[in-house]
N, C-alpha and C positions, 0 to 999 in steps of 0.2 A: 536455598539452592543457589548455586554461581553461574555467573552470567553465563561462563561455557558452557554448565549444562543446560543451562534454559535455550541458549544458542543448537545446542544441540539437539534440545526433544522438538524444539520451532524447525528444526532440518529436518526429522523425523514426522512432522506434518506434512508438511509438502510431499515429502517421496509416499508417501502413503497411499494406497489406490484411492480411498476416500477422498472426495474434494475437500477441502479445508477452504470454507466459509469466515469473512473478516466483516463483521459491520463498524466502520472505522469511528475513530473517538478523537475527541479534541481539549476535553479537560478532565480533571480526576471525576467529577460527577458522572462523565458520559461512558467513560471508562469503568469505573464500579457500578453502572447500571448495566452495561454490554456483559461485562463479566461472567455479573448472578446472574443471568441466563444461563439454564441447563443445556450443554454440549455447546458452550463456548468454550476453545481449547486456547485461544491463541488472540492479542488486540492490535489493531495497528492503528496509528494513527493517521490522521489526515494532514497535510500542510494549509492547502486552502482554509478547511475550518478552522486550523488553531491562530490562521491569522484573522480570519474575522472574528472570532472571539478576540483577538486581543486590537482589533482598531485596523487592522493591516491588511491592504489589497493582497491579491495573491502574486504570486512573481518571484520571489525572493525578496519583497522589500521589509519581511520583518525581520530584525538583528536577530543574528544566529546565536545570539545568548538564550535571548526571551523562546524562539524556537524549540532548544535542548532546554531551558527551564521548564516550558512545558511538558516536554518529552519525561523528564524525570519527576513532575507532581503525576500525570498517568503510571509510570511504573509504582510508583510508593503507594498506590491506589489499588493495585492487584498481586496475586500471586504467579497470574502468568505471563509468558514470554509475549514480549509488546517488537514489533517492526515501526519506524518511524518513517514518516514521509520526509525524505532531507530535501529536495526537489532537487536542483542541479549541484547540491553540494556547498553553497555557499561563499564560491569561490575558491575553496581548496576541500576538496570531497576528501580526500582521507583524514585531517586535522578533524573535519566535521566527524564523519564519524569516530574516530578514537573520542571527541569531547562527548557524542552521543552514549558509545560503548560505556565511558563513566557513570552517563546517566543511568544505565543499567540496561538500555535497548540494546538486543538481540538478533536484531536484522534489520534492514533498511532497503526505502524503493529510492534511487538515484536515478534520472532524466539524463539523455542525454544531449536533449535540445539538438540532437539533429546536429553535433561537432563532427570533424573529419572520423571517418572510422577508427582510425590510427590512435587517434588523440582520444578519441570516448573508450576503447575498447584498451590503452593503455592505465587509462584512469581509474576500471575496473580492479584491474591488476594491482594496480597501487591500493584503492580503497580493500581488497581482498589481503596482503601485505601486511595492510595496518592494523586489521582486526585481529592478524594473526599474534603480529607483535603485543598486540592488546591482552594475548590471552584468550581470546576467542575464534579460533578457528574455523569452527564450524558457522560464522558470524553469514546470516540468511541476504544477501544480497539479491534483491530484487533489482535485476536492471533495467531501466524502463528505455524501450524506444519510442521515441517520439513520431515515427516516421509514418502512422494514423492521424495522429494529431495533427503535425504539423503541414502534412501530407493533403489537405483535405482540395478538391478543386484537378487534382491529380489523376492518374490514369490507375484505377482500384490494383492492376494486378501487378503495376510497376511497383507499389506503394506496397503492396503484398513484399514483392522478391525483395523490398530493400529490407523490411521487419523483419524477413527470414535471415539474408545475409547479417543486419547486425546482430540479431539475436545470437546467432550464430557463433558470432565472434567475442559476444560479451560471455556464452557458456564457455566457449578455449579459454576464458582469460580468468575461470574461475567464479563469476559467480553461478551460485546454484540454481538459477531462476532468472526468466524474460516475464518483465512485465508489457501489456502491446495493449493500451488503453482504447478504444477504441466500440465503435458496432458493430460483431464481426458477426459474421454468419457462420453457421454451422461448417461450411466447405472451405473457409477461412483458418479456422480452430482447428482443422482435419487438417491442414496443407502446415500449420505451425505445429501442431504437436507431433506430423511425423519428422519435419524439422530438427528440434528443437529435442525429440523424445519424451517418452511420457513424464509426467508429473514433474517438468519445466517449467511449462506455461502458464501465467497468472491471467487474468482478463479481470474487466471490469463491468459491474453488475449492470449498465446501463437498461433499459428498458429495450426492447429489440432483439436484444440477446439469446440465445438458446435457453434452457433453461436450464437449472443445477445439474438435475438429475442427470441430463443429456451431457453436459460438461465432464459431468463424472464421468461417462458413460466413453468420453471421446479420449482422456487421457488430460485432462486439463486438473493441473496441481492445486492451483488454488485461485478464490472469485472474490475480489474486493470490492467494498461501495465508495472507496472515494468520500467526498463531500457529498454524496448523496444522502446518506444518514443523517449530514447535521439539517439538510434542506427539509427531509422528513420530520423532524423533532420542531423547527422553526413552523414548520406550516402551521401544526398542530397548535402551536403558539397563535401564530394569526387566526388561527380558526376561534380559539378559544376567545382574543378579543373582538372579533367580526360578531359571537355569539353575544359577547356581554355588550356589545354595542345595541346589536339587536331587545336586549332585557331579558335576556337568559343569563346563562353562567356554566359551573364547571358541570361537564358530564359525569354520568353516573358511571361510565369505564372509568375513571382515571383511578392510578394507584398510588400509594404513598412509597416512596421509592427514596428517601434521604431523609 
């Protein structure tokens, strides 16, 4: 299948009334284990984890080669449409994604650190541009506002209208999707998805959170875990040698999985 079409049926999730569920992946292992899971449709990556697996705080300080190398041993690892976490682009968000595009990724979450509207909501436009030029049009642009994140200490419903507004402005500019990281509450998710319109909206599976069903239920496109997934896989690690510390060993759940 070509990346346009994979681009295309990963569009075809999202708009979908079903919510489209991501437990996000950091290397080929994590990736072909999320996969063979029945009613996985679609994998995206994480940026945090693929940098702490390779030694790198998070931020953008891992080179944007090592990045899209990762990005492309996860695609080679499945047969389906993978999203990558570029975070703010790497200092030239379209260049990134077109080297991503190569790597075979099909959509992408881009940050936008809370830059003037003008200038993030232009940036859209360009990274949307380059995907086309790429041969991939229908290329899944998750836009991410930071204005949760970076927001925090803020007055909640000022911090609400700015999400709205830029989300707003990153849907004008073409991509197909706001991502609004964040602990939102149900009346939150109600006030963005009529916004925004249904099956726009991504969120993030934080704990706190409404629950899928409810998600579905509200008009919310799709529910990512972030670097939560690799924190669950890692626990399970320390659990295992807190156990053998203690003179136990491996549980009788575990499976052989590689």
């Amino acid at each position: 299948m070509t990346s346009s079409a994979r681009a295309t049926d990963l569009l075809a999730l999202h708009r979908a009334p079903e919510l489209l569920t991501m437990v996000n992946v950091w290397d080929a292992i994590s990736a072909k284990t999320v996969a063979a899971v029945t009613g996985t449709k679609a994998l995206a990556t994480a940026s945090h984890s693929i940098a702490a697996t390779l030694g790198y705080p998070d931020g953008e300080v891992i080179p944007v080669e090592e990045m899209i190398d990762m990005c492309r041993r996860i695609v080679d690892a499945t047969d389906l449409p993978v999203s990558a976490d570029l975070e703010g682009g790497y200092g030239d968000a379209p260049d990134t994604v077109r080297r991503a595009i190569g790597a075979g990724i099909v959509g992408a979450n881009l940050e936008d650190q809370m830059k003037p509207l003008a200038e993030a909501a232009a940036q859209v436009e360009a990274v949307m541009a380059a995907a086309a030029d790429e041969g991939v049009p229908d290329f899944v642009l998750n836009a991410r506002t930071d204005a949760f994140h970076l927001g925090r200490g803020r007055d909640r419903s000022e911090v609400l209208a700015e999400a709205v507004e830029r989300g707003r402005a990153y849907l004008d500019a073409g991509a197909p999707a706001v991502f609004v990281p964040a602990i939102l509450s149900e009346e939150e998710i109600v006030t963005l998805v009529d916004a925004f319109g249904p099956q726009r909206l991504t969120t993030i599976a934080i704990p706190g959170t409404p629950s899928l069903a409810r998600q579905q239920e509200l008009g919310v496109a799709r529910v990512s875990h972030g670097p939560l997934s690799q924190n669950v896989a890692l626990t399970a690690l320390q659990e295992l040698a807190e156990e053998v510390a203690r003179g136990g060993g491996v549980p009788s759940s575990m499976r052989i999985l590689n």
